[in-house]
TORROVEX-216958 format. One record per residue (C-alpha): x negated, y, z; residue number from 1. Coordinates in steps of 0.5 Angstrom, whole numbers, padded with zeros to 4 digits. Example, Ala and Ser with C-alpha at 12.3 -4.5 7.8 and 13.67 -1.06 7.14 Angstrom:
<atoms>
    xx    yy    zz num
 -0025 -0009  0016   1
 -0027 -0002  0014   2
</atoms>
This chain:
<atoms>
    xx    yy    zz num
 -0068 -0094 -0136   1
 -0063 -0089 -0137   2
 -0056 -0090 -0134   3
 -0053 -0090 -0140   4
 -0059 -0093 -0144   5
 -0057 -0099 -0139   6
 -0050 -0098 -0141   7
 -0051 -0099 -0149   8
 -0056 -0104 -0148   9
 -0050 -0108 -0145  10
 -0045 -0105 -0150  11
 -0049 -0110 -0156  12
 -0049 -0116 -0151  13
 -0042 -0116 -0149  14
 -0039 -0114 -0156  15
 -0040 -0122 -0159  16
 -0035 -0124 -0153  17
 -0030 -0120 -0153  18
 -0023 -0122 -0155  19
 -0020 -0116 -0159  20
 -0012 -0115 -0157  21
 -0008 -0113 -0163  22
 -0002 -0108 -0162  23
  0003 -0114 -0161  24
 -0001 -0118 -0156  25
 -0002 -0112 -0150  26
  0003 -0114 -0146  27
 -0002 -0114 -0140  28
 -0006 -0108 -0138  29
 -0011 -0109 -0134  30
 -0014 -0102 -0130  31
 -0020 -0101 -0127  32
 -0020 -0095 -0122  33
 -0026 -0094 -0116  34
 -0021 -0093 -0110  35
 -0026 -0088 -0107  36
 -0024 -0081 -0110  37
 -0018 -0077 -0106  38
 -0013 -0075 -0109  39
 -0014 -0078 -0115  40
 -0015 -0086 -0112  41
 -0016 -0088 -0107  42
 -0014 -0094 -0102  43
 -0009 -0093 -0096  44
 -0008 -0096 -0089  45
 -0004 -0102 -0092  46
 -0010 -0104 -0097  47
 -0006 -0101 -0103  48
 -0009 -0096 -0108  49
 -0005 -0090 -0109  50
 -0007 -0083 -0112  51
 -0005 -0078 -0119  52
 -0010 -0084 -0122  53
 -0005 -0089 -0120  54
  0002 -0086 -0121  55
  0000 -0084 -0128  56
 -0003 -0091 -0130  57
  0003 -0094 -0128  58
  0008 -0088 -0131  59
  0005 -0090 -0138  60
  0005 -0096 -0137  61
  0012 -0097 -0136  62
  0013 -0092 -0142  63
  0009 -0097 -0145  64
  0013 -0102 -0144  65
  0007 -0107 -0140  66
  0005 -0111 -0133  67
  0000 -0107 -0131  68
 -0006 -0110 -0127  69
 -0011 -0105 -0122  70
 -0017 -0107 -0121  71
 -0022 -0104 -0116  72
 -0029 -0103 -0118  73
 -0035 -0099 -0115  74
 -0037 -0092 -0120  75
 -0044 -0094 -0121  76
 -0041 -0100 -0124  77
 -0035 -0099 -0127  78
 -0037 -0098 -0136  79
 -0041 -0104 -0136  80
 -0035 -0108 -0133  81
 -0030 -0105 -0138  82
 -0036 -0108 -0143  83
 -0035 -0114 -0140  84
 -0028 -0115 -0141  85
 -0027 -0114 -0133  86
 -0021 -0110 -0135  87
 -0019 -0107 -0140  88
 -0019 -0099 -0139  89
 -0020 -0095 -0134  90
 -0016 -0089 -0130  91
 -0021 -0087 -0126  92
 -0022 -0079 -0126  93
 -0027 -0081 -0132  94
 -0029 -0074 -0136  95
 -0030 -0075 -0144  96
 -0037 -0073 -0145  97
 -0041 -0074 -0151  98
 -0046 -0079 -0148  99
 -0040 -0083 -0145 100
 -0038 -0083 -0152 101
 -0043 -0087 -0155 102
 -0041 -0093 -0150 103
 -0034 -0093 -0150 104
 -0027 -0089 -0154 105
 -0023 -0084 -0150 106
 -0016 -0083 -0150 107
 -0014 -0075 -0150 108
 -0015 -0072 -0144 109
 -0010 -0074 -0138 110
 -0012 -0067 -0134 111
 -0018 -0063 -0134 112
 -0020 -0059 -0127 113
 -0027 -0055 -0126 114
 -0033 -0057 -0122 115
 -0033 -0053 -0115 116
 -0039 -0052 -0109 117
 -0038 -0052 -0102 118
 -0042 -0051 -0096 119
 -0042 -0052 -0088 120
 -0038 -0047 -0085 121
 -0044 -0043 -0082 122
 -0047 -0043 -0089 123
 -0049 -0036 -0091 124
 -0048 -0038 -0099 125
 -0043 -0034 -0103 126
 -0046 -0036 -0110 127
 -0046 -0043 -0113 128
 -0052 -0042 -0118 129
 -0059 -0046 -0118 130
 -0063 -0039 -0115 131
 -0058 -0039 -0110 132
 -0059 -0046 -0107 133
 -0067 -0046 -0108 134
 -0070 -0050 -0103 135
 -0063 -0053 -0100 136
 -0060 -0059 -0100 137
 -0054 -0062 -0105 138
 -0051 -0068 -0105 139
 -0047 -0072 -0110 140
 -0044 -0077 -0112 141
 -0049 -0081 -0117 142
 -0047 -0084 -0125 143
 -0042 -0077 -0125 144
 -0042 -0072 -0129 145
 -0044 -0068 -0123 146
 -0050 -0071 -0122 147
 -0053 -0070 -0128 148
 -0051 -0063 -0128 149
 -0054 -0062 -0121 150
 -0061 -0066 -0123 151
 -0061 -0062 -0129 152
 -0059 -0054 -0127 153
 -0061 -0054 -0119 154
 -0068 -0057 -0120 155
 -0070 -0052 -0114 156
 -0066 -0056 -0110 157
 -0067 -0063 -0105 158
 -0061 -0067 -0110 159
 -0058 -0073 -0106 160
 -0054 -0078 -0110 161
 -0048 -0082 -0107 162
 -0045 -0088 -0108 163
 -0038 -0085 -0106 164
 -0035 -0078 -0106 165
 -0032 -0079 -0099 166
 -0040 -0080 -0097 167
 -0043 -0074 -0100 168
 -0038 -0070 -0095 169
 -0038 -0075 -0089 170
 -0046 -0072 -0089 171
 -0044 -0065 -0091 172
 -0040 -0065 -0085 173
 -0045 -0069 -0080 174
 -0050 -0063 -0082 175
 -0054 -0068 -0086 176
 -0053 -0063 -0093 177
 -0052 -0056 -0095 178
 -0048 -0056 -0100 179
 -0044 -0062 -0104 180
 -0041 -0061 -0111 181
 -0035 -0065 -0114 182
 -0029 -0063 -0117 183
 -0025 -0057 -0115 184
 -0019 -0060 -0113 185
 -0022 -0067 -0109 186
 -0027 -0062 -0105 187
 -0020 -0057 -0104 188
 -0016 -0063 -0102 189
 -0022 -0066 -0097 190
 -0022 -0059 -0094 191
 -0015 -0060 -0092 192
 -0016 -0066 -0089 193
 -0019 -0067 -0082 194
 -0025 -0065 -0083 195
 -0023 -0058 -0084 196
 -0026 -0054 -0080 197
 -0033 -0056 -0082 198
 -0034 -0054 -0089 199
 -0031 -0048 -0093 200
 -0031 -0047 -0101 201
 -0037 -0043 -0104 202
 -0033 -0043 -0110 203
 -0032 -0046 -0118 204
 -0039 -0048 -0122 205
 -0040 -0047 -0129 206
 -0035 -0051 -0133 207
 -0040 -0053 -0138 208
 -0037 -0057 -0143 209
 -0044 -0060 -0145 210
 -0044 -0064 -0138 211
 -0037 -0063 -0136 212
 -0034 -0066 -0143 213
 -0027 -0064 -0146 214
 -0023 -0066 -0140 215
 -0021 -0073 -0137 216
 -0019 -0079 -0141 217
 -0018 -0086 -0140 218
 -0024 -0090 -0143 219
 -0023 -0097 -0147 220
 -0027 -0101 -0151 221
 -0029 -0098 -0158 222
 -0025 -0104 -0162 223
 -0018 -0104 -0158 224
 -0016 -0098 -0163 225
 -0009 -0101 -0161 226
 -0009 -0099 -0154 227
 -0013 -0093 -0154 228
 -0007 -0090 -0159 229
 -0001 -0094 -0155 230
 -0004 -0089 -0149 231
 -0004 -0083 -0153 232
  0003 -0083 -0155 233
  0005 -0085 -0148 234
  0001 -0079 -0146 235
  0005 -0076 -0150 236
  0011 -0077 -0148 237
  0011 -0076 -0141 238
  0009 -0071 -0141 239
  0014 -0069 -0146 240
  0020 -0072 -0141 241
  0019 -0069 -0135 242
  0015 -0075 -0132 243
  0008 -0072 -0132 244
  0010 -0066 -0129 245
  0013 -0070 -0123 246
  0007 -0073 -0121 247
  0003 -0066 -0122 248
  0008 -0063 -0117 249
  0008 -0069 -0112 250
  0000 -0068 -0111 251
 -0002 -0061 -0113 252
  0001 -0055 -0112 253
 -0002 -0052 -0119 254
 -0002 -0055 -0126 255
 -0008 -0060 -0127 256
 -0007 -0061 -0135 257
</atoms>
């Protein structure tokens, strides 16, 4: 069965279960995120999730006048635990697509960014097009939107799929592939990092909104309304104040909105 076949499939069975909060009673939120995405989330040395997710989720929180719960959970199963009542909304770096939709609601776009490629450092790529990884191999992290585009697009290459980012480019760096596709600022971010002098920048991929969707929102149930528009006016408004520029700045050097 399809991945977000599965995911309906779930969506009808959990409905029935599900307590619908009204505006009054969100005085709690709980948050998933995956944990395994820099510099978006991830876990630091001390166990603690840190990241632009993170410090956004807690930005509209406290604007949202709410105790805010973070959760960790994998990314293959992050919508179905969100159906599941695991948590009640997810801050996780999740593009707005069509067929995302059909399961869960959306907030407006947090921030928005193109999907990118790189390569060994000896690679002799200078293109991102599916011609010019004919016969190569490209790994990338499974049940993304990058997966999908990748499975669809570069039918001419070994696709490889991974539970987590940080493994794609562990085994790009170790030689096991020729090419990994992301997001533009998690792979520019990662090259700065130690395992800079394996890898180089091929470039930015078509940013085709069929697959890439509107940009990245928070994910929520379809029947808590309430929430989705207690996100959006706090959305709103830091970014009207002056807070969501702070944390832009504190983690790029260029505006991700």
């Amino acid at each position: 069965m399809h991945f977000f076949a599965k995911i309906l499939a779930c969506a009808v069975m959990a409905a029935a279960a599900i307590n619908v909060a009204s505006a009054e009673e969100w005085t709690k939120v709980r948050i998933g995120t995956e944990g395994a995405y820099p510099p978006f989330n991830y876990i630091d040395s001390n166990g603690e999730l840190q990241g632009f997710d993170i410090e956004i989720a807690k930005a509209l929180c406290d604007e949202m006048k709410v105790e805010c719960e973070f959760i960790a959970q994998d990314w293959d199963g992050i919508i179905p635990a969100l159906l599941a009542n695991k948590y009640d909304a997810i801050i996780a770096s999740m593009s707005i697509t069509p067929e995302r939709k059909q399961v869960v609601d959306f907030t407006n776009k947090y921030y928005s960014t193109p999907p990118a490629l790189v390569a060994g450092k000896d690679s002799t790529l200078t293109e991102t097009t599916p011609a010019a990884l004919e016969g190569m191999t490209v790994g990338v992290q499974s049940a993304t939107t990058h997966a999908t585009y990748v499975e669809d697009k570069y039918t001419g290459s070994d696709v490889r799929l991974y539970p987590t980012q940080e493994e794609a480019n562990a085994d790009l760096a170790s030689g096991r592939l020729d090419a990994v596709m992301a997001d533009s600022v998690v792979l520019s971010e990662w090259l700065k990092t130690e395992n800079s002098g394996c890898c180089k920048m091929i470039g930015a991929v078509e940013n085709d909104p069929q697959y890439f969707g509107e940009g990245v929102g928070i994910a929520i149930r379809k029947e808590d309304t309430a929430l989705r528009d207690k996100f959006n006016a706090a959305i709103e408004a830091i970014r009207a104040n002056g807070t969501y520029q702070a944390i832009n700045d504190k983690f790029f050097a260029f505006s991700v909105y």
